[in-house]
Every structure is written in structure tokens, then in C-alpha cells.
KOLPA-610977 format. One line per 2 residues: number of its first residue (from 1); their letters; for each residue z, y, x of N, C-alpha, C, O. Coordinates in Angstrom, 3 decimals. Layout:
N
NUM	A	Z,Y,X,Z,Y,X,Z,Y,X,Z,Y,X ~ ...
This chain:
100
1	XX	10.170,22.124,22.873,10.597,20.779,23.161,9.646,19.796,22.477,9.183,19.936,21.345 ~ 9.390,18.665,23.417,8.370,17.835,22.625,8.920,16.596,22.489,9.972,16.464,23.116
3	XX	8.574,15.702,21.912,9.120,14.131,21.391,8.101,13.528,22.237,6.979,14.032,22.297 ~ 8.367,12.633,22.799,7.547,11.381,23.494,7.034,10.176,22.448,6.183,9.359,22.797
5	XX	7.824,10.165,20.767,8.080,9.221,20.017,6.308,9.943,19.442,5.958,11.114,19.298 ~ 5.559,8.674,19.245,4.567,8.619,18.226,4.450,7.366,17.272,4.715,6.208,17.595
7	XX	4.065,7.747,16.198,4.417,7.123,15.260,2.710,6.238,15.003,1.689,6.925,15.020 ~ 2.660,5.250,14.861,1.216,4.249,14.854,0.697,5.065,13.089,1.299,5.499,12.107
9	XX	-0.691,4.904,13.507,-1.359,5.357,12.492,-1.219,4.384,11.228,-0.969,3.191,11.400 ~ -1.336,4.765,10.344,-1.959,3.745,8.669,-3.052,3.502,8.519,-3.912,4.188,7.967
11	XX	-3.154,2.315,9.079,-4.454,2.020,8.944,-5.497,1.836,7.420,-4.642,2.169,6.598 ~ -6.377,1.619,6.832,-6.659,1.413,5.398,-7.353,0.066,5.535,-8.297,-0.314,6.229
13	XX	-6.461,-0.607,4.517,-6.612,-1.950,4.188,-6.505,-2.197,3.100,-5.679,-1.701,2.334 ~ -7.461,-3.143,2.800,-7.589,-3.905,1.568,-6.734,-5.131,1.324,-6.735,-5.974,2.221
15	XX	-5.854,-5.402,0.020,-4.739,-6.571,0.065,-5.464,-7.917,0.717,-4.686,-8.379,1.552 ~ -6.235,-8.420,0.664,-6.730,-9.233,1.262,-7.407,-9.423,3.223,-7.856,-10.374,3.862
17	XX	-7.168,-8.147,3.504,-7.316,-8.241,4.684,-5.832,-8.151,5.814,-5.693,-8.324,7.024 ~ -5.034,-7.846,4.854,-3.187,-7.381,5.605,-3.524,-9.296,6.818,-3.760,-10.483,6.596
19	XX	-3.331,-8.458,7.898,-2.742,-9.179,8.616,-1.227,-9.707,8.992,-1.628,-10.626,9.706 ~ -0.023,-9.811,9.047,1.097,-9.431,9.697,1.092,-9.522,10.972,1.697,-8.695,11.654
21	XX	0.448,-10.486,11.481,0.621,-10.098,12.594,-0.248,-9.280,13.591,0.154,-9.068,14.735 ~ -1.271,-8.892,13.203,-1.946,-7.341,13.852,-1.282,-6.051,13.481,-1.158,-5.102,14.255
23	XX	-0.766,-6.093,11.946,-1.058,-4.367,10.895,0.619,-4.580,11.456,1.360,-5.545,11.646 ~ 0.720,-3.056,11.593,1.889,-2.577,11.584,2.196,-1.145,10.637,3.250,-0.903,10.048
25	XX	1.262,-0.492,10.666,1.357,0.533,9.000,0.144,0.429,8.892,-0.762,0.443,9.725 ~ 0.171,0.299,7.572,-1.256,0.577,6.386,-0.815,1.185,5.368,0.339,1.513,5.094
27	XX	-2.140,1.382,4.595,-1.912,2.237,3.434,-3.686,1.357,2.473,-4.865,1.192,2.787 ~ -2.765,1.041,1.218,-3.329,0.786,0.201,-3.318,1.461,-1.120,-2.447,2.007,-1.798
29	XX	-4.712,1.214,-1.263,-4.857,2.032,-3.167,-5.061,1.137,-3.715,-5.406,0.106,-3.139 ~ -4.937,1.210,-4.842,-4.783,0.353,-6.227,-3.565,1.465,-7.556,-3.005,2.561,-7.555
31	XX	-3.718,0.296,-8.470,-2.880,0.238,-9.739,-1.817,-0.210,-9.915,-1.805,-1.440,-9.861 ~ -0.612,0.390,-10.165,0.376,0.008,-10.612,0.458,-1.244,-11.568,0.326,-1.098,-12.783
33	XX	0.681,-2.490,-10.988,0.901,-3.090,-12.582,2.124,-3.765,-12.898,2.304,-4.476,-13.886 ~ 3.069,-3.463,-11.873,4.455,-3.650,-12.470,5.577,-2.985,-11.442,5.654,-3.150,-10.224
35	XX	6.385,-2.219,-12.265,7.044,-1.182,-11.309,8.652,-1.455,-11.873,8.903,-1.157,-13.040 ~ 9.760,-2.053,-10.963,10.564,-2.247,-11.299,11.675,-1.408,-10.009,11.351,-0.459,-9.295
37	XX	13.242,-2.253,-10.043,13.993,-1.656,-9.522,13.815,-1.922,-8.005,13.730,-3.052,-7.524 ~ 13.781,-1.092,-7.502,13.204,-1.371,-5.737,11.867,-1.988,-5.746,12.064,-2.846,-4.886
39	XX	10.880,-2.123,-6.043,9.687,-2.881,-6.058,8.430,-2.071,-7.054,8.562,-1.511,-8.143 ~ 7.443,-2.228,-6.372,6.454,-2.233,-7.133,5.507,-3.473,-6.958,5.759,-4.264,-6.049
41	XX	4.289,-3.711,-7.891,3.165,-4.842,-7.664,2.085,-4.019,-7.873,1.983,-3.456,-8.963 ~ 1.103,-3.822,-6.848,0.244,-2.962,-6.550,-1.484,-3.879,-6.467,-1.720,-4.329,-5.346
43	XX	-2.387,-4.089,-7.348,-3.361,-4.231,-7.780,-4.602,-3.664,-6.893,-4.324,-2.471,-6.776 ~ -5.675,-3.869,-6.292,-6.338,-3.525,-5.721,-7.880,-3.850,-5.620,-8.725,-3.243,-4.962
45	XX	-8.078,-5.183,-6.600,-9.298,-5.348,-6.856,-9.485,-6.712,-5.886,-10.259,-7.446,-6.501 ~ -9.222,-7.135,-5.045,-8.968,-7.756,-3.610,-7.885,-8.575,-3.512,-7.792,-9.489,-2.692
47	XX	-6.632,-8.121,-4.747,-5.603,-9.376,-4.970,-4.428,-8.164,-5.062,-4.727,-6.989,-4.848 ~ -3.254,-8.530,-5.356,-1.945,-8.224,-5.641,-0.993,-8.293,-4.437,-0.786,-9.205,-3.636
49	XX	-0.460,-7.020,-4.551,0.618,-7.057,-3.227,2.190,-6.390,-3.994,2.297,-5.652,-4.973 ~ 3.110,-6.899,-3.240,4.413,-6.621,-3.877,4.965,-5.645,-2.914,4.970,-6.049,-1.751
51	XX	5.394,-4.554,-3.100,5.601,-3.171,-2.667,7.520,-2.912,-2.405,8.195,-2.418,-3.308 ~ 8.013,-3.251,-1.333,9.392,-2.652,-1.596,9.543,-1.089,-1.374,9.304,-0.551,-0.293
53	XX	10.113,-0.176,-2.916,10.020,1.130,-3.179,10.736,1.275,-3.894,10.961,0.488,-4.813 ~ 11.515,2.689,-3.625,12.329,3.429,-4.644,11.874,4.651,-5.240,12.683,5.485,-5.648
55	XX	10.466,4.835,-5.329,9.565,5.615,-5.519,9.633,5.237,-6.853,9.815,4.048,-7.113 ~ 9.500,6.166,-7.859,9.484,6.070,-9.049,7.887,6.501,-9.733,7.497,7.626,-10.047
57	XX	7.049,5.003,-9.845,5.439,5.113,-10.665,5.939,4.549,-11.994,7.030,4.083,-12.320 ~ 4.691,4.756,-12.719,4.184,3.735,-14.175,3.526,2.522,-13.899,2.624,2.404,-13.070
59	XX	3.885,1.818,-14.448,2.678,0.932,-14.829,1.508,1.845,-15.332,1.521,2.616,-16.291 ~ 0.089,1.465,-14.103,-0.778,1.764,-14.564,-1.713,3.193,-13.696,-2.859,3.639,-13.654
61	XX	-0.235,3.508,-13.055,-0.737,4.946,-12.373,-1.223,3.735,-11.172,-1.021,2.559,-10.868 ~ -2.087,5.074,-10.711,-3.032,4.819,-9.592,-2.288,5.207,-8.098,-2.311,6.435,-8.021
63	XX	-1.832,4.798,-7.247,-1.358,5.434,-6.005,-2.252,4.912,-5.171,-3.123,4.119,-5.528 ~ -2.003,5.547,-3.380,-1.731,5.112,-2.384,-0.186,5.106,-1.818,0.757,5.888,-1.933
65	XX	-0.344,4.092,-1.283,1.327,3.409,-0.873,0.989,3.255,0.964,0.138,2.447,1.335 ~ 1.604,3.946,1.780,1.621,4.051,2.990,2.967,2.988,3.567,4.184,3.163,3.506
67	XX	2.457,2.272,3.921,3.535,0.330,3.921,3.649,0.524,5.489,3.025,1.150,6.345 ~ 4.954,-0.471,5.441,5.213,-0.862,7.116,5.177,-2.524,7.013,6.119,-3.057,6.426
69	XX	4.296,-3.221,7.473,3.822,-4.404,6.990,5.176,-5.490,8.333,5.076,-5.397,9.556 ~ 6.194,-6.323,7.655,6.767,-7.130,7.996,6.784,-8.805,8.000,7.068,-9.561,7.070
71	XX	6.400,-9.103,9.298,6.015,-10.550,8.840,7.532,-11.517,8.591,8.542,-11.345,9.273 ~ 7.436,-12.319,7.712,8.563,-13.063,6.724,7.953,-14.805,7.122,6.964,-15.209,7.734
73	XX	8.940,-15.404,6.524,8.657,-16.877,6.690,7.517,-17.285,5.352,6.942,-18.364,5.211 ~ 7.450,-16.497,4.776,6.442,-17.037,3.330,5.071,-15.716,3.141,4.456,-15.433,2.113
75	XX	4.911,-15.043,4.700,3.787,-14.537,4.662,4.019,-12.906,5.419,3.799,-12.669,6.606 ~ 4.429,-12.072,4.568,4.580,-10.854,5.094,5.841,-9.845,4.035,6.552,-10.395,3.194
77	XX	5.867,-8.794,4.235,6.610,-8.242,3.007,6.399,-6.720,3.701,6.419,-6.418,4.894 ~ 6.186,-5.851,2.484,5.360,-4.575,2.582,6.506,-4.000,2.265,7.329,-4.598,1.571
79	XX	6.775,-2.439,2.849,8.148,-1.583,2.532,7.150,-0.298,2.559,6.329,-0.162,3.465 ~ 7.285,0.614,1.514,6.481,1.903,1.591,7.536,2.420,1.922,8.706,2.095,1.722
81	XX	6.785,3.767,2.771,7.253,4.738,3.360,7.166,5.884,2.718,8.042,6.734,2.559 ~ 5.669,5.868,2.222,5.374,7.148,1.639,4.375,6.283,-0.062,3.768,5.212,-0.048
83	XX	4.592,7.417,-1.516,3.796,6.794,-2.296,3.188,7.751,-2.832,3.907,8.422,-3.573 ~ 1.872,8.161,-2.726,0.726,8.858,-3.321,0.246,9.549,-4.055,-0.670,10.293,-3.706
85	XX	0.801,9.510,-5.527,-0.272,9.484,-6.770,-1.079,9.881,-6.869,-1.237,10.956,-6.291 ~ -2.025,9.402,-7.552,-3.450,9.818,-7.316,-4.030,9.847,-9.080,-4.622,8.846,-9.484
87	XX	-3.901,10.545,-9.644,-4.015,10.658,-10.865,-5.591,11.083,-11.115,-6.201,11.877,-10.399 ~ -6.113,10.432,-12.217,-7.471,10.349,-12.357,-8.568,9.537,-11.355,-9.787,9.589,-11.514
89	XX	-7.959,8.865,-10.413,-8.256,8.141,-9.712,-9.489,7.065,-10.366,-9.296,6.201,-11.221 ~ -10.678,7.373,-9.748,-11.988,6.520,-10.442,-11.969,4.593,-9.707,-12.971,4.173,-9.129
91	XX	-11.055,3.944,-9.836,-11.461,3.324,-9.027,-12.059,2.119,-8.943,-11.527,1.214,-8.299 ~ -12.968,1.991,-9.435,-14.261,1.554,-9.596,-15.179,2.508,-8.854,-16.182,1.841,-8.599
93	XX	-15.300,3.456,-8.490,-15.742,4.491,-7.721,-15.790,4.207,-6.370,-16.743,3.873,-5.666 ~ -14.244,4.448,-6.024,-13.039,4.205,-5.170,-14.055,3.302,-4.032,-14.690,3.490,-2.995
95	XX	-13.752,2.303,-4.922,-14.024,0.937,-4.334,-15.596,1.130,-3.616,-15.813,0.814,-2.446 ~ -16.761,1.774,-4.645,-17.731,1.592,-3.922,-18.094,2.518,-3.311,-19.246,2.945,-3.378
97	XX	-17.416,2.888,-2.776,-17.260,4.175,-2.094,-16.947,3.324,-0.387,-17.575,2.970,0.612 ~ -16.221,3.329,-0.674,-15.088,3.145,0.432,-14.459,1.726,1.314,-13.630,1.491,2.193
99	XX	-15.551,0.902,0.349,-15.366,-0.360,0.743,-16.626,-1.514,-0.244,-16.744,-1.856,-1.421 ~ -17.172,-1.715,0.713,-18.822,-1.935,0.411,-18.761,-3.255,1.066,-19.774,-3.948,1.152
């Protein structure tokens, strides 16, 4: 039996490029830099994005966060689906690696 349902890819985006109204899943890396109850704030070199998650990081750990990007009256609002860790994560590396 097969599903007709496909699910849109994650695209990779940088916080500064999130569209809302093009992106419908992405996935961003960065740093944890504040991880609270339902929420994270996710760091990227490119600017700060606020993460709705019940995913349990540190401040400080490194993820990718696989988002369903929702457009809002004051911009957008990001809900992860899936969250990453990526431990030892160079990213300063990362970055020139992967986005030049």
C-alpha cells in the first residue's frame, strides 16, 4: 500500500534568508543560546531565531532544528519538528563550508 501524502523537503537556510512566505520547512544550524519551556533561541551567525520546541538542548549545544516556518502578523514563527544535536560541531567551519 502506498500513501499519495508527500511531505515538502527542508530546505537549508540561513536566519536571515527565512522567507514566510516562500519557506514552508527548513532546517537551521546554529547555537543554542537560550533554551526555555517550549522555546528555544537559536544563533546562527546571520541573526537569531526563536524556535517553538519541547526538545530538551543546553544553552550552548550546537543543533540543527528542522522548522515548519508560519507566517504571523509580526513576521513569521518557527515550530521544530525535528532537533539535531550536533556535538562538536566546528562552526566557524560550518559556516565556511557551507555558506560562502
Amino acid at each position: 500500500m502506498t500513501s499519495d501524502y508527500r511531505r515538502m523537503p527542508a530546505i537549508n537556510r540561513r536566519i536571515n534568508e527565512i522567507d514566510p512566505d516562500k519557506d514552508i520547512r527548513i532546517r537551521l544550524t546554529g547555537i543554542v543560546l537560550e533554551s526555555g519551556t517550549g522555546k528555544i533561541v537559536l544563533d546562527d551567525s546571520t541573526g537569531r531565531a526563536e524556535i517553538v520546541s519541547e526538545e530538551s538542548v543546553k544553552t550552548g549545544d550546537a543543533v540543527r532544528a528542522f522548522c515548519r516556518v508560519f507566517s504571523s502578523e509580526t513576521g513569521y514563527e518557527l515550530r521544530a519538528e525535528i532537533i539535531q544535536h550536533m556535538p562538536g560541531l566546528d562552526m566557524p567551519l560550518y559556516n565556511k563550508i557551507f555558506h560562502k
